[in-house]
C-alpha positions as CSV (number, residue, x, y, z in Angstrom):
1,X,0.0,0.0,0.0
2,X,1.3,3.6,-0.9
3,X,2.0,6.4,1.5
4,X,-1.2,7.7,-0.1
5,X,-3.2,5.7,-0.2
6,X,-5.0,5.0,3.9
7,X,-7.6,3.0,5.0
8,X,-8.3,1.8,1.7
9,X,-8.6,5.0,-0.1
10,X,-6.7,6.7,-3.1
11,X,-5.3,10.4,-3.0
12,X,-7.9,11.0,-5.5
13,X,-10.4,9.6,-3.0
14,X,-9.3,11.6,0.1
15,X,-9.3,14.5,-1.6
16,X,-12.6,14.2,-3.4
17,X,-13.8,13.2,0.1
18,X,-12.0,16.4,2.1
19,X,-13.9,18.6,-0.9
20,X,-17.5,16.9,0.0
21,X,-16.4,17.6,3.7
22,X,-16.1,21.4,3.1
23,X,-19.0,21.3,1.9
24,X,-21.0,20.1,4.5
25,X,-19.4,22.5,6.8
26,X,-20.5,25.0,4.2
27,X,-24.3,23.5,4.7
28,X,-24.2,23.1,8.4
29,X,-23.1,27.0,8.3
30,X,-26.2,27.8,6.7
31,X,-28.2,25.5,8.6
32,X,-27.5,27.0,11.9
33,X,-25.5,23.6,13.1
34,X,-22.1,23.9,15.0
35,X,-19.7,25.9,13.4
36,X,-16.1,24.4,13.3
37,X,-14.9,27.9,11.6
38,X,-14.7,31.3,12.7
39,X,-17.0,33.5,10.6
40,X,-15.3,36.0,8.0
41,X,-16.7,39.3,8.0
42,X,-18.1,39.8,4.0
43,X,-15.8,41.5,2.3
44,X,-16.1,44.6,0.1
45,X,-14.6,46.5,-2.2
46,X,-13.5,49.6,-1.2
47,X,-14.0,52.1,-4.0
48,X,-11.2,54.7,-4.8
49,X,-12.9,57.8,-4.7
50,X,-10.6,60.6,-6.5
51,X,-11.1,64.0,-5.2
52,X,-9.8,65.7,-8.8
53,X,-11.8,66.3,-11.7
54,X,-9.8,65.0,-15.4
55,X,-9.9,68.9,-16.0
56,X,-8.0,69.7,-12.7
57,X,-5.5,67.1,-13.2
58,X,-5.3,68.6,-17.0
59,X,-4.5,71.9,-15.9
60,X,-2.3,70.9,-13.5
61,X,-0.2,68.3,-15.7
62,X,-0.4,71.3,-18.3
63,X,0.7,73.7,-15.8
64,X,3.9,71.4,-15.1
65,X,4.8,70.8,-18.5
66,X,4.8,74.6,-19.3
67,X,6.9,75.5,-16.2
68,X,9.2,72.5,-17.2
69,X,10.0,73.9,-20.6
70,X,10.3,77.3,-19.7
71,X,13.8,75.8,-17.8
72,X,12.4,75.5,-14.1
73,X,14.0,72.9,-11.6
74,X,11.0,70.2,-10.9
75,X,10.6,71.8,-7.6
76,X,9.7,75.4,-8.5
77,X,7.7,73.9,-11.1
78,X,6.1,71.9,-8.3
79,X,5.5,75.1,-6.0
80,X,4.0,76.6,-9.2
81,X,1.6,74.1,-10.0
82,X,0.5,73.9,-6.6
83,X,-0.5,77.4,-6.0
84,X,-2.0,77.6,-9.3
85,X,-4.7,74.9,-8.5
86,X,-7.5,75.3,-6.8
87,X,-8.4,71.8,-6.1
88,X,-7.2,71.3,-1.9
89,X,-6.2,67.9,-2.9
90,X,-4.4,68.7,-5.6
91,X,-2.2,71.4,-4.0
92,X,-1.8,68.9,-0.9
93,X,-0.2,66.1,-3.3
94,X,1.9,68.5,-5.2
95,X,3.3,69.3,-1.6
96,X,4.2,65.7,-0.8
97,X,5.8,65.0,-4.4
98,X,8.0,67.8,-3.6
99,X,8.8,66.6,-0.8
100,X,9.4,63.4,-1.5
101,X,11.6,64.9,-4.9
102,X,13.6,66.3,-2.4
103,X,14.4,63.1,-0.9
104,X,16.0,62.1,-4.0
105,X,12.9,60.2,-5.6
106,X,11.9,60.7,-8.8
107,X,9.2,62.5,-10.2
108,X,7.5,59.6,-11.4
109,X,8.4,57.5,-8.7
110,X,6.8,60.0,-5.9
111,X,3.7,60.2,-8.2
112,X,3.2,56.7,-8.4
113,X,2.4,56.7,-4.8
114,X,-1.0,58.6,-5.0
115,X,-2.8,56.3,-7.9
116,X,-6.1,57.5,-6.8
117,X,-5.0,60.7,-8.4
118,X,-2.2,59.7,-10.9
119,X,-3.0,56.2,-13.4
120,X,-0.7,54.4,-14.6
121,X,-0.6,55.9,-18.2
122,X,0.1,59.6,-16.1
123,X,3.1,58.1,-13.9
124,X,4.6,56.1,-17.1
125,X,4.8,58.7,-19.5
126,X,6.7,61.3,-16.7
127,X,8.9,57.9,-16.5
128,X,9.5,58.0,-20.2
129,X,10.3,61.8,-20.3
130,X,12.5,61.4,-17.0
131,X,14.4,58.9,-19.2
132,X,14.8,60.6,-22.5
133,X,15.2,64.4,-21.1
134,X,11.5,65.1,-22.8
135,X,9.1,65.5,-19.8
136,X,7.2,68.8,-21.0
137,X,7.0,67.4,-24.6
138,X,5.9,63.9,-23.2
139,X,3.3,65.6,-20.9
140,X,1.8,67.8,-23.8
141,X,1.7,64.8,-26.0
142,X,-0.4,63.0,-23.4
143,X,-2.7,66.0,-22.5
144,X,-3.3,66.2,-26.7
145,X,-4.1,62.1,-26.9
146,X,-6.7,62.6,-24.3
147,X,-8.4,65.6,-25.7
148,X,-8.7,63.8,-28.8
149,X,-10.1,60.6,-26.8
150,X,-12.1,63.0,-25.2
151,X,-13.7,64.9,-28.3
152,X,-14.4,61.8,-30.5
């Protein structure tokens, strides 16, 4: 007899049988019986609620750009674009990516960590124009791709 095989049954067997077992534990749940499991609480999702409008995020990301081809370091572009918006929210997370610039994170890389304000098509093209020295023409190249989306 194989290791796997006990008290006359096959692997195939136990396991089939350990599923039916489940099962019954599932029914005697519902039923009201004895419980041999500690009740989950249900989960839920929990639903990213953004707190910027498309339009603030495209005058902001349009404000940067600007600023970053008119020569400015990322930080005073930063500052800028912060006390431009008028979106609390906004003005609060251009605050932290500065600060967490001036820990020596990238842009993209500080941005990343708010994605209920930045998706992953906003942090991957400042990536790209980190990489390649073209952030202002990356950004205004996104910001044109959505309006297009946007208007068709």
């Amino acid at each position: 007899m194989s290791e796997h095989q006990t008290k006359g049954l096959t692997r195939r067997q136990a396991i089939a049988g350990g599923t039916v077992a489940l099962a019954g534990l599932a029914v005697a749940a519902k039923t009201g019986q004895a419980q041999t499991e500690t009740p989950q609480p249900p989960q839920t999702k929990l639903q990213e609620v953004s707190l910027v409008t498309p339009e603030e995020l495209e005058l902001w990301t349009l404000d940067l750009a600007t600023s970053i081809a008119e020569g400015k370091s990322v930080a005073n572009c930063l500052i800028f674009c912060g006390l431009r918006t008028k979106n609390d929210e906004l003005r609060r997370d251009s605050d932290t990516i500065l600060k967490i610039t001036n820990l020596g994170v990238r842009l993209s890389g500080a941005m990343e960590l708010n994605r209920a304000i930045f998706d992953r098509n906003h942090v991957t093209t400042v990536r790209y124009g980190e990489i390649y020295g073209v952030l202002d023409e990356a950004l205004k190249k996104m910001l044109e791709h959505r309006f297009k989306i946007n208007t068709e």
